[in-house]
N, C-alpha and C positions, 0 to 999 in steps of 0.2 A: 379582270380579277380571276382568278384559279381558288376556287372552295374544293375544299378534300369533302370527298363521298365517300361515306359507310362502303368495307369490301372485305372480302377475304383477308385473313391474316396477312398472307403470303404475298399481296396484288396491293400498290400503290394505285390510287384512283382519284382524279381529279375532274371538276364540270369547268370549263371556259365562260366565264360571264362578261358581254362586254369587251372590249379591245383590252388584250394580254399586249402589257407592257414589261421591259425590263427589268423596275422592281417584283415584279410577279414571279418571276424565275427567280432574282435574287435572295429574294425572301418568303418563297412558300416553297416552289418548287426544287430547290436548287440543295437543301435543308434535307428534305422529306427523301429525295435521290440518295444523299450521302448519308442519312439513316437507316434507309433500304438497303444499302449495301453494306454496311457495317453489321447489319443483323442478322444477313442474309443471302450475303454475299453474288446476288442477282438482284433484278428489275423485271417485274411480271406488271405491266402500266395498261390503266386502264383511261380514256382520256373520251371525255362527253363536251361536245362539239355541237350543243341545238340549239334554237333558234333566237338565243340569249348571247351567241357569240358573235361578236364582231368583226374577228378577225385582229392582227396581230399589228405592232409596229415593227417597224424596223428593226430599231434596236432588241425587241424581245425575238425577231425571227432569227438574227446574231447568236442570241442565249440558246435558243434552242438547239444549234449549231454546235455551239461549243460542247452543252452537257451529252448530246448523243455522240459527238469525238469523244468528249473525256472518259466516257464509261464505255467505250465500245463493247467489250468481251460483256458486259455484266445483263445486257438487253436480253432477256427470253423472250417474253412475248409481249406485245404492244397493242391491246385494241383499239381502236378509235371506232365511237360511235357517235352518225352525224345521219341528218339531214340533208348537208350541205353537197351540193354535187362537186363544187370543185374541190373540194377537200379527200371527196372519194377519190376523183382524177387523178390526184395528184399523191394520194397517197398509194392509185395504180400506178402513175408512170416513176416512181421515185420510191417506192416500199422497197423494192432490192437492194438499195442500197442501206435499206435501215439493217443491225445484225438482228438476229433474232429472229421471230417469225411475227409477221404484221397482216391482221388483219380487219375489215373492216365490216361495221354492222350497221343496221338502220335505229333510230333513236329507239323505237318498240322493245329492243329487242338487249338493254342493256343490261339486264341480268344476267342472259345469257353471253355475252360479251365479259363480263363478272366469271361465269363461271369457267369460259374458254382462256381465261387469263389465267387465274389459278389451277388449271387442267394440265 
């Protein structure tokens, strides 16, 4: 499940609870992207990844696929804040390829991940 967290005006922010499925992207996240862009005409994303998350299926790692092609130019900044080691790994070996600027913080520190999003 994806719950929106309180954040700056300007910064879409979401926590991952539990294994992110398909309709999670179709129906929370998917929504919230093409309302950010419409008001705003970028994506400043904040995404909290701890010890509640489970990790993703298939079909939603597809979604995720798609929405970051569909929007490509609208990405500014991306934080992801986790615990998780492979999540950091992989957000090292594969962040270049996200547009925008991507980076990554420890759960402690989501505020400030809050505030380097809308920065």
């Amino acid at each position: 499940m994806l719950k929106r967290i309180d954040s700056p005006e300007n910064v879409l922010a979401f926590r991952a609870v539990g294994k992110i499925e398909k309709p999670d992207y179709e129906n929370t996240l998917d929504p919230a992207v093409e309302e950010q862009i419409a008001s705003r005409d970028e994506i400043r994303f904040v995404y909290v990844l701890g010890d509640d998350f489970d990790g993703y299926s298939i079909a939603a790692g597809w979604e995720d696929t798609k929405l970051g092609i569909g929007h490509i130019s609208k990405w500014k900044r991306i934080a992801v804040v986790t615990a998780h080691d492979w999540i950091r790994h992989a957000v090292g070996m594969f962040g270049w390829m996200v547009p925008g600027d991507v980076k990554v913080f420890p759960l402690h520190e989501e505020a400030a991940a809050m505030r380097w999003a809308a920065g």
